[in-house]
Wavefront OBJ file of the C-alpha trace (Angstrom):
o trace
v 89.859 117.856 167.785
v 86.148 117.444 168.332
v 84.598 115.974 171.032
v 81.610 113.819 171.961
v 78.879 114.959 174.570
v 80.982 112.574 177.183
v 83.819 114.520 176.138
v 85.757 112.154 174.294
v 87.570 112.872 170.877
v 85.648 111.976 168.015
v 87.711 110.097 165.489
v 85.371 110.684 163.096
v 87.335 113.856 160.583
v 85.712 117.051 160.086
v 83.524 117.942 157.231
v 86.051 120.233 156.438
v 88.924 118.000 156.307
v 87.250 115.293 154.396
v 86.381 117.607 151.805
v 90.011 118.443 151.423
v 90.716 114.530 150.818
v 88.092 114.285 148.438
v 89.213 117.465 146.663
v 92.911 116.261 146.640
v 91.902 113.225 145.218
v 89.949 114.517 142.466
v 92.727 117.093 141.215
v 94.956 113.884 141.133
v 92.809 111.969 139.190
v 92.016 114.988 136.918
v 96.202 115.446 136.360
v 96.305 111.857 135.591
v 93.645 111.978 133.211
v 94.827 115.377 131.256
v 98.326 113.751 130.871
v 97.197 110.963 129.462
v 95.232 113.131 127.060
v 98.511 114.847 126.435
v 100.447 111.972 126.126
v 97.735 110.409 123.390
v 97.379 113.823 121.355
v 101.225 113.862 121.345
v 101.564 110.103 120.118
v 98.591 110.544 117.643
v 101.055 113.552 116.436
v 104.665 111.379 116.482
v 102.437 108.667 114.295
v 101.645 110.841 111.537
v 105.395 110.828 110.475
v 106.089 106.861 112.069
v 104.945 104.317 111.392
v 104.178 101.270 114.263
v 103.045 97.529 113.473
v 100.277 97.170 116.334
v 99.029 100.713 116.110
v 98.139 99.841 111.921
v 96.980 96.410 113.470
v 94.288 98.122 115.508
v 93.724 100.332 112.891
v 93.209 97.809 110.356
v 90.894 96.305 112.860
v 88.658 99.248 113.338
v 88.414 100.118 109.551
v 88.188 97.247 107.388
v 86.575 94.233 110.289
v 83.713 93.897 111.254
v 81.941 90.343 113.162
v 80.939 87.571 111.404
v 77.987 85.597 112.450
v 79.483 82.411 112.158
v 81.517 81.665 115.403
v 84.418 79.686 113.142
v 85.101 82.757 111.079
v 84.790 85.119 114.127
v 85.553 88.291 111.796
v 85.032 89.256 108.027
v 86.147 91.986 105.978
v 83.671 95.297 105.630
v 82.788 95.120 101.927
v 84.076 98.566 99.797
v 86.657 100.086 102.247
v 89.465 102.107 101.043
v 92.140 102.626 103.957
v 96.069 103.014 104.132
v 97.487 100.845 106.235
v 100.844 100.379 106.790
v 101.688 103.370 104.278
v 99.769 101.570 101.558
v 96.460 101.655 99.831
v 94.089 98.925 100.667
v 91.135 98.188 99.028
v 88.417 95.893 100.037
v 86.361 94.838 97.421
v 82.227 94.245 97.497
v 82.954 90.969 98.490
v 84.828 91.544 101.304
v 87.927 90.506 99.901
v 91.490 92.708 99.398
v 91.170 92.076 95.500
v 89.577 93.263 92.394
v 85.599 92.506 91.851
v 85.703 89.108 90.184
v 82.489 87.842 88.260
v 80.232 84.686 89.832
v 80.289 83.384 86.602
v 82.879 81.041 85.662
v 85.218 82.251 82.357
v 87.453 80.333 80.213
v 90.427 81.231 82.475
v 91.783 78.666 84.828
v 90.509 79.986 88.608
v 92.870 79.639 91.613
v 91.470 80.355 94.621
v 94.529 81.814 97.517
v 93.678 81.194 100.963
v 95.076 82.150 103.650
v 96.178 85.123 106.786
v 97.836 88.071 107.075
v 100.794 86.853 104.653
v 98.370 86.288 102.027
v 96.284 89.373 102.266
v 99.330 91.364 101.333
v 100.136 93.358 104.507
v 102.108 96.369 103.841
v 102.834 95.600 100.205
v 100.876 97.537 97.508
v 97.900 95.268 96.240
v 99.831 94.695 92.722
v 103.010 93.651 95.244
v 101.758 90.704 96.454
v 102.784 86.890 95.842
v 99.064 86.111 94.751
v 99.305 89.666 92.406
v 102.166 88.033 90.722
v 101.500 84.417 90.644
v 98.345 85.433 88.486
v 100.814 87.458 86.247
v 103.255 84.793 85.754
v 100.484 81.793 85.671
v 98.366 84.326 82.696
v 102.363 83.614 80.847
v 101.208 80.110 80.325
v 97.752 79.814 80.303
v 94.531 81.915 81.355
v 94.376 82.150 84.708
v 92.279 84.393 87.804
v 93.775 84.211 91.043
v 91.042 85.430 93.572
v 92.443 86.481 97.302
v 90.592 85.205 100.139
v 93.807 85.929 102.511
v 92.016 88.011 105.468
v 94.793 89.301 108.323
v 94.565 87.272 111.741
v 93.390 84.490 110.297
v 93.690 80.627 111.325
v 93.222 77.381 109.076
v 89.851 77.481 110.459
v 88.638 80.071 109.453
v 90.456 80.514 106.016
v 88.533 77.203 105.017
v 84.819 78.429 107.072
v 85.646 81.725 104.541
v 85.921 79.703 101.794
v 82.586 77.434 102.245
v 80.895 80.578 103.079
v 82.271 82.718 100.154
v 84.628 80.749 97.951
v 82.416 78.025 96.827
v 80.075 80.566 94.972
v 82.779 80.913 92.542
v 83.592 77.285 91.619
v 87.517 77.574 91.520
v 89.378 74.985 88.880
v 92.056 74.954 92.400
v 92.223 76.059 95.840
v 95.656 76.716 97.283
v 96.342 77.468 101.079
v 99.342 79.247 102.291
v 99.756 78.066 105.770
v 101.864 80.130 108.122
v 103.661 78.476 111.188
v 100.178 80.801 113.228
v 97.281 78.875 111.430
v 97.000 76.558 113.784
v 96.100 79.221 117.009
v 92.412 78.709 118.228
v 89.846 80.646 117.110
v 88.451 83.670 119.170
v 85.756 85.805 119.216
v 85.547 89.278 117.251
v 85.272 91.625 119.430
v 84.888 95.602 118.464
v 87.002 97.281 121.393
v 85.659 100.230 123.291
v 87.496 102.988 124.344
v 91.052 101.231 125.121
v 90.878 100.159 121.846
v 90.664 102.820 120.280
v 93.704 104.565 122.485
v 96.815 104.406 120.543
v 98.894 105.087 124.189
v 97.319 101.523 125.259
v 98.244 100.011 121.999
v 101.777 101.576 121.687
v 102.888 100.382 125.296
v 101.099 97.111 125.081
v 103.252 96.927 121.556
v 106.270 97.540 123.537
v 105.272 95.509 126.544
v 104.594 92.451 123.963
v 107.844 93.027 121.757
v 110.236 92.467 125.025
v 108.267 89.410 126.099
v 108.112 88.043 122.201
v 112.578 88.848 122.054
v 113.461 88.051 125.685
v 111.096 85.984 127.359
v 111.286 83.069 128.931
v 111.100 80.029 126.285
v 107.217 80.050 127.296
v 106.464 83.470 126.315
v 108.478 84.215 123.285
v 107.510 83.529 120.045
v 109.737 80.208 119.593
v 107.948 78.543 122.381
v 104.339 80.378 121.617
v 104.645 78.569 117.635
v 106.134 75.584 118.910
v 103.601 75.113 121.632
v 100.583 75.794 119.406
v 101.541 72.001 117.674
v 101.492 69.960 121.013
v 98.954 66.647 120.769
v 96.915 67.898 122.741
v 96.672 71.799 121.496
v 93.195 72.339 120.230
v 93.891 74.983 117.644
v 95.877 72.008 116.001
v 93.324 69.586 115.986
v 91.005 72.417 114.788
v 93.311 72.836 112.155
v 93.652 69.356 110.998
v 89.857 69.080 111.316
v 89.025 71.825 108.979
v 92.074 70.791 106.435
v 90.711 67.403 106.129
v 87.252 69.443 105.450
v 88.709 71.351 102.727
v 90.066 67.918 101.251
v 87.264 66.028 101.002
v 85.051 69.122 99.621
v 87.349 69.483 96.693
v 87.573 66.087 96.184
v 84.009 65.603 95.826
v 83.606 68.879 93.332
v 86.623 67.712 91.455
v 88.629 71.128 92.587
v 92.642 70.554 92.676
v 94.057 71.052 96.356
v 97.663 72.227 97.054
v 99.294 73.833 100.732
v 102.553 76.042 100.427
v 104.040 76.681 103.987
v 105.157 80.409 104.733
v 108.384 80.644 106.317
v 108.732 83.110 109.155
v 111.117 84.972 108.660
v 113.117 86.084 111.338
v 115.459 83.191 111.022
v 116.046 82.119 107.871
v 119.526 79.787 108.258
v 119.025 77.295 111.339
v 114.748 77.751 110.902
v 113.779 77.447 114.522
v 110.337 75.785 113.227
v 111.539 72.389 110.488
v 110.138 70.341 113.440
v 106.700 71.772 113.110
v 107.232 72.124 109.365
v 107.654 68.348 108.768
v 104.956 67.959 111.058
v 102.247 69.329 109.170
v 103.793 68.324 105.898
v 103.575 65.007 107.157
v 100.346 65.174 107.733
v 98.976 66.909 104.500
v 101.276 64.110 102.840
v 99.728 61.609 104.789
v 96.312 62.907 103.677
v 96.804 62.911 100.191
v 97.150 66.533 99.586
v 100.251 68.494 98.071
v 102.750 70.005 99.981
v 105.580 73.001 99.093
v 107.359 73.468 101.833
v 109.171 77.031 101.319
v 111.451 77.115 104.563
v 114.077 75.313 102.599
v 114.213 77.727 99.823
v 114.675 80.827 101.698
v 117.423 79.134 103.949
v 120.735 81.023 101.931
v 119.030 84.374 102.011
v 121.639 86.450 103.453
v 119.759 89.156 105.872
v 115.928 87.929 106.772
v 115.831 91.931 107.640
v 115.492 92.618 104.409
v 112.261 90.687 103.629
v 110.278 92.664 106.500
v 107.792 95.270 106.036
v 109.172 97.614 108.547
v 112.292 96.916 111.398
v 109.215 95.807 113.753
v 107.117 93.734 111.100
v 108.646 90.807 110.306
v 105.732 90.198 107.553
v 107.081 89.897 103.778
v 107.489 93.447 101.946
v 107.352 93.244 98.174
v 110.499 91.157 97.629
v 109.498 88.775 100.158
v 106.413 88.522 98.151
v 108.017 87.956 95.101
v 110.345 85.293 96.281
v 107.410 83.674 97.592
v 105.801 83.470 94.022
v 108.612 82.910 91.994
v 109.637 79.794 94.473
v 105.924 78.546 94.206
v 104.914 79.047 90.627
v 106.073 75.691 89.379
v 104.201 73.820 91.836
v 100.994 75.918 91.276
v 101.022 75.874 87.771
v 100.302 72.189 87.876
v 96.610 71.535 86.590
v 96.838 68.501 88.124
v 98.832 68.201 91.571
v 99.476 64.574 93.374
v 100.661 64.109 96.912
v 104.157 63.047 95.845
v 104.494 66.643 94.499
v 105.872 67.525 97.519
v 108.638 69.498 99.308
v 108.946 68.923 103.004
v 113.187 68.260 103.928
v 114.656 70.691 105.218
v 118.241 70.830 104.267
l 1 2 3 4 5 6 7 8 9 10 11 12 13 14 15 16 17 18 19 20 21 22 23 24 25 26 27 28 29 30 31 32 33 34 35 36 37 38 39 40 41 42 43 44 45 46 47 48 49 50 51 52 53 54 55 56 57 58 59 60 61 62 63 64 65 66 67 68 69 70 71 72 73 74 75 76 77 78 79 80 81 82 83 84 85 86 87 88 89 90 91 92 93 94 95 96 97 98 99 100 101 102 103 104 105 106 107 108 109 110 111 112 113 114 115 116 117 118 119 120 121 122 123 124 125 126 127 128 129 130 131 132 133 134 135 136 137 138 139 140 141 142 143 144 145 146 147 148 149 150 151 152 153 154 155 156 157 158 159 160 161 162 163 164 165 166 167 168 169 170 171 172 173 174 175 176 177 178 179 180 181 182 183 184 185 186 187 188 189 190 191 192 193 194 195 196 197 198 199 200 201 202 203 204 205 206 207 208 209 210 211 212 213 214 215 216 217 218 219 220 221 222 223 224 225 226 227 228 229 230 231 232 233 234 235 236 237 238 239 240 241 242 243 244 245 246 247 248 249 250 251 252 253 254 255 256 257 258 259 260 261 262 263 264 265 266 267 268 269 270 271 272 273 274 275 276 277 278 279 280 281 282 283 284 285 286 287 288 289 290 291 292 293 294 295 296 297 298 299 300 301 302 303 304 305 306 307 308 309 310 311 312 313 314 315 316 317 318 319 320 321 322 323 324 325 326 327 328 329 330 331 332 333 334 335 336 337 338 339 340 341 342 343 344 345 346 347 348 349 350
């Protein structure tokens, strides 16, 4: 050991030796950092022939989003993107919206504008698949009708109806129909673009997985029972956010004469015993209260035999094609009403 000019050891390491630390260190960090690099190249590999819910989430986030100005929309669609998602083709018209190009002008047909989130946009169904796709078939059976898609993924109740004031309105729709989902009543965040984690699909895979345990076997706090049921507390903001901008929605259509109906989404993981009629009735209650229609579609789906067989994908439990076409063939007769009144309603579960 060296010593001082008293002749005492100095503590203090040699050069020598604290290079070798540093060194050590850096080869570490350098192993960690190529296995990671393996371990993404080889995912990015293994997802070319699977296919995993939150990696096409991110995915779907990076291609077709981009920030919207206005802090209750917090994201918008990137006009004229073309993307497969999920194994499908999506296509995002100039307007932003997963649909065909529909004209300003207003035609002879009847015009239904579908608002809504994830459900509504049609994720991992082929465009022609979904419920809105089909309602506009079947409706154009009985009279001329355009059904124009506003549903944009991760959306809540705000900002389905901020999307609609900023882009809807343009198109002065005979109806406006919103398909709430048990969700549409989280708070509204920020956009936000990422950075590098984000666009890792090794951070998004074992988040995924991280997320999926907590969401099955979590404590009633952190699954998803007690994550929808706690969004409708008194006191949850996203609620009263959502009652706020439903009541908005009302009171525009009432004063430009547009027809106003809400069809709640079942989720459909449980289908039998539905884990949510409490927050069902709930917001029933209130749209009743409020004078709007109500189809509450929970009830409907409660003798399907396996919910499994609605999902997109074992780990999506979003509607595939049939789910989609339940969903319109269960709500066509309450759409096709010119003319809806709050009694039309469907809110028991039983």
């Amino acid at each position: 050991m060296p010593r001082d000019r008293r002749g005492a050891i100095d503590p203090t390491p040699a050069p020598t030796a604290r290079s070798s630390v540093v060194a050590k260190l850096l080869v570490a960090i350098g192993g960690l950092l190529v296995s990671l690099l393996l371990l993404e190249g080889l995912l990015r590999v293994y997802l070319l022939l699977h296919t995993v819910y939150d990696v096409e989430m991110t995915r779907y986030a990076l291609l077709a989003k981009q920030a919207s100005p206005n802090p209750h929309i917090g994201h918008v669609h990137k006009p004229n993107v073309d993307a497969t998602l999920m194994n499908v083709p999506v296509h995002i018209n100039a307007d932003g919206l997963r649909d065909v190009d529909h004209p300003i002008p207003h035609g002879d047909r009847y015009r239904i504008a579908i608002l809504g989130d994830s459900f509504t946009f049609g994720w991992g169904v082929k465009q022609s698949d979904t419920f809105a796709a089909r309602l506009e078939a079947w409706l154009n059976e009985r009279y001329p009708t355009e059904v124009i898609n506003f549903g944009t993924g991760n959306y809540n109740s705000e900002q389905e109806v901020n999307l609609f004031l900023e882009k809807g309105l343009k198109y002065h729709p005979d109806k406006v129909v919103v398909f709430y989902f048990i969700n549409d009543a989280e708070p509204t965040v920020p956009h936000h673009s990422g950075g590098f984690l984000y666009h890792s699909r090794l951070v998004t895979f074992v988040w995924s997985k991280i997320h999926a345990l907590l969401s099955d076997y979590g404590d009633e706090i952190h699954n998803y029972k007690g994550y929808y049921a706690d969004l409708y507390r008194p006191d949850s903001a996203g609620w009263k956010n959502t009652r706020d901008a439903l009541l908005q929605l009302r009171d525009l259509c009432r004063e430009r004469g547009i027809a106003l109906q809400v069809v709640l989404i079942p989720d459909l993981h449980e289908l039998h015993e539905y884990p949510f009629a409490d927050e069902h009735r709930l917001i029933a209650s209130f749209l009743r209260d409020n004078g709007v229609p109500v189809l509450d579609l929970a009830p409907l789906f409660k003798d399907y035999p396996e919910p499994t067989q609605l999902w997109v994908s074992a780990d999506d439990a979003h509607a595939n094609a049939l789910g989609h076409e339940l969903i319109a063939k269960y709500a066509l007769d309450f759409i096709a009403q010119k003319n809806p009144t709050p009694q039309m309603n469907t809110d028991e579960h039983r």
